[in-house]
C-alpha positions as CSV (number, residue, x, y, z in Angstrom):
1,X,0.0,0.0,0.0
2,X,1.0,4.0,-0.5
3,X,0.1,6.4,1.9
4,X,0.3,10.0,1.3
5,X,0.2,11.8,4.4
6,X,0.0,15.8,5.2
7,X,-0.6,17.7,8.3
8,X,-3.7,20.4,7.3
9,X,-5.7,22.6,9.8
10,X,-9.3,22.0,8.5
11,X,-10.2,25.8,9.7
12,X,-13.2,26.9,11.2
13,X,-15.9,25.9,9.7
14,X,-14.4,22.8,9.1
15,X,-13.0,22.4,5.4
16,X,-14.1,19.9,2.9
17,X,-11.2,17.7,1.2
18,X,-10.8,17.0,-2.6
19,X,-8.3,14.6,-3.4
20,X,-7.8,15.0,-7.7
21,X,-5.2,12.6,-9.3
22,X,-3.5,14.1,-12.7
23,X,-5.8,17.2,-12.2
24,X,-9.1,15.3,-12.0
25,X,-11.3,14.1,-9.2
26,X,-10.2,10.7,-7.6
27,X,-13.4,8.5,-6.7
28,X,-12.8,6.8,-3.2
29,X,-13.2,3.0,-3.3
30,X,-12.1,-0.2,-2.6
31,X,-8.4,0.9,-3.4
32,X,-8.6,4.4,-2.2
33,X,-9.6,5.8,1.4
34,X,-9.3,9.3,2.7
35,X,-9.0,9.7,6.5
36,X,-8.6,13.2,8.4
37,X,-6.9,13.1,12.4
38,X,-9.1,15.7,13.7
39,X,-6.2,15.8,16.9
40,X,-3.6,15.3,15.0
41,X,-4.8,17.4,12.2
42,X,-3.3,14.7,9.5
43,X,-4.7,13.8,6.4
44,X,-4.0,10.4,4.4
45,X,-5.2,9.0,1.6
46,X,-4.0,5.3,1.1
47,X,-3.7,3.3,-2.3
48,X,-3.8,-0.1,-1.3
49,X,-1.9,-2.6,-3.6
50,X,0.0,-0.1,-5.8
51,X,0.4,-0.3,-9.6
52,X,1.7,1.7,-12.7
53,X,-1.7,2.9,-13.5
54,X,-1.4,4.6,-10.2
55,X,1.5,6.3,-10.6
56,X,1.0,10.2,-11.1
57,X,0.4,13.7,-9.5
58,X,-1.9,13.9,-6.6
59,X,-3.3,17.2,-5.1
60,X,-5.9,17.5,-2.0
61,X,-8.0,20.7,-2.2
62,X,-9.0,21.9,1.3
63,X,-11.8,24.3,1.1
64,X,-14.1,26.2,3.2
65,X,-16.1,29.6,3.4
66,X,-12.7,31.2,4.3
67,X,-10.7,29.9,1.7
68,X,-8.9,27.2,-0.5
69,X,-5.6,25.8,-0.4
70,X,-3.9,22.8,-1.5
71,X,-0.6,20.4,-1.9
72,X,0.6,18.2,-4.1
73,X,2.8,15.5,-4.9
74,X,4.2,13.5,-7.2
75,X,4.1,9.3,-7.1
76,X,6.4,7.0,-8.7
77,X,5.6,3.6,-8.6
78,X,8.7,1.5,-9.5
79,X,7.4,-1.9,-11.5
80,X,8.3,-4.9,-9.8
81,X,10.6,-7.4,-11.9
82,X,8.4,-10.5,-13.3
83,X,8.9,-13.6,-11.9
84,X,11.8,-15.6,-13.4
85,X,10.0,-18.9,-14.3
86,X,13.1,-20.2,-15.9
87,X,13.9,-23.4,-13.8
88,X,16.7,-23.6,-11.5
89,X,17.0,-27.5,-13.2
90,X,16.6,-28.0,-17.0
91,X,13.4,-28.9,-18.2
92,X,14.6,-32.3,-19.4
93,X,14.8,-33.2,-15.5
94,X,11.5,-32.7,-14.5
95,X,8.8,-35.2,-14.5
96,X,6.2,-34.3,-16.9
97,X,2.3,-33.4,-15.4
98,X,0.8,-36.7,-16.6
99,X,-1.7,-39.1,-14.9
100,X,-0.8,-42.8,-15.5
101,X,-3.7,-44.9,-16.3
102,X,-4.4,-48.3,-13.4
103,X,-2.8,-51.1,-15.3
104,X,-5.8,-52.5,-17.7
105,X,-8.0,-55.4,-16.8
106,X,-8.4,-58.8,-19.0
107,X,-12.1,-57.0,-19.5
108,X,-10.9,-53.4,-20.5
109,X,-8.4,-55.8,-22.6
110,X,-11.2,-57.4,-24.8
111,X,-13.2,-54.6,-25.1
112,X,-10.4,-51.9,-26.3
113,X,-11.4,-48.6,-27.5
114,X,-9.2,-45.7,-28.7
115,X,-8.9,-42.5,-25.8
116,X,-11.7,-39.9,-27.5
117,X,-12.3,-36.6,-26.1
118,X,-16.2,-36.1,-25.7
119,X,-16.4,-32.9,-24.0
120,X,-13.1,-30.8,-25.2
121,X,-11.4,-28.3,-22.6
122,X,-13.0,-25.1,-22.9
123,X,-10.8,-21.4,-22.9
124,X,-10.7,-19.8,-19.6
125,X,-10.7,-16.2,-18.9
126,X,-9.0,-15.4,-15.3
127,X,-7.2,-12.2,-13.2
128,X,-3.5,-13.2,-12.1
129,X,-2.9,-15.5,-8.9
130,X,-6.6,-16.9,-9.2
131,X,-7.0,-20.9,-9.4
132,X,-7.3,-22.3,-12.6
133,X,-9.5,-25.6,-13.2
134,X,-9.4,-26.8,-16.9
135,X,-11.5,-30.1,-17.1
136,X,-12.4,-32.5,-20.2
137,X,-14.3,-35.4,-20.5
138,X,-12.2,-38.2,-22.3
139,X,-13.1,-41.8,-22.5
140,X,-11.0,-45.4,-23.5
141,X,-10.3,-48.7,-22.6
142,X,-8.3,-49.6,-21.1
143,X,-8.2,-45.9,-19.4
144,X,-5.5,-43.8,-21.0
145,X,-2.5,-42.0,-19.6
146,X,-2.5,-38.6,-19.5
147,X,-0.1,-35.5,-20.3
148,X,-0.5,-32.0,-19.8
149,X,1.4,-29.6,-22.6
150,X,0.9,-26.1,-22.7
151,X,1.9,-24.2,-25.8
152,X,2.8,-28.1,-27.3
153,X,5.3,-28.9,-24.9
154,X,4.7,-31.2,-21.8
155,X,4.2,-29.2,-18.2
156,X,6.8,-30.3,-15.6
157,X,5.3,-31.3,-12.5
158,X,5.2,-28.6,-9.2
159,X,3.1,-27.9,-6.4
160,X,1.0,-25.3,-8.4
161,X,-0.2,-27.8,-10.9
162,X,-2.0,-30.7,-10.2
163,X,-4.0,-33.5,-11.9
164,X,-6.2,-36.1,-11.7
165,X,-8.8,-38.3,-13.7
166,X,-12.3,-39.8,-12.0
167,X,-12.7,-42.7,-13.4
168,X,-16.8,-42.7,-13.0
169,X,-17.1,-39.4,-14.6
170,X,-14.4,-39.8,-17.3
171,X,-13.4,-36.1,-16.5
């Protein structure tokens, strides 16, 4: 979170306080709050969970029969570096995200059929650091292993990724 902090004297009456970003108005919500310290006569307005789109100049406007005044500053928000997903071990020594199949049964033996996707995975549309669930409904006999690709190569196992196959639902 940013805090921009100022010590004002509200006057008498009491002033009203305007907080603009870039020269126009900025809406209080779930990211923004305004608080005044009547004792302390200190005003903050707190951006919780930065970003670049926050970065700019901010002004508070105190005003009240009397008079107006205001300050400003300016905020830099520094970008925080990606996060290196390059392994720390080549790829070739992970274990690939797969699911192997139970070993077959004489039954599933006679009765082979060829894995065939009836319900395909669908796209998904999510914000960053949400949980991800992409399901399919594939059927064979005997049951088929599974592997995971993404962007055609296979997805090395880790605790963020996880898989499994329900045998009643196929899925």
């Amino acid at each position: 979170p940013v805090l921009l902090t100022t010590i004002i004297d509200a006057g008498v009456p009491m002033a009203t306080f305007t907080w603009y970003k870039n020269g126009q108005p900025l809406l209080e919500g779930n990211r923004f709050t305004t608080k005044y310290d009547i004792y302390t006569k200190t005003l903050t307005l707190q951006v919780l969970a930065a970003r670049p789109d926050d970065q700019g100049t901010y002004t508070v406007r105190v005003t009240n029969p009397s008079g107006t005044d205001e300050t400003t500053c300016k905020l830099t928000i520094r970008p925080v570096a990606s996060i290196d997903t390059r392994p720390f071990i080549q790829p070739e020594y992970f274990t690939q995200l797969e699911l192997k199949a139970p070993p077959p049964t004489k039954e599933d033996m006679k009765q082979m059929e060829a894995p065939k996707v009836v319900v395909p995975l669908k796209g998904v549309q999510v914000n960053e650091g949400s949980p991800v669930l992409l399901q399919a409904t594939i059927v064979g006999k005997p049951t088929p292993n599974f592997v995971w690709l993404k962007d055609g190569a296979p997805l090395a196992a880790s605790n963020r990724l996880r898989t499994r196959y329900d045998i009643g639902t196929k899925q």
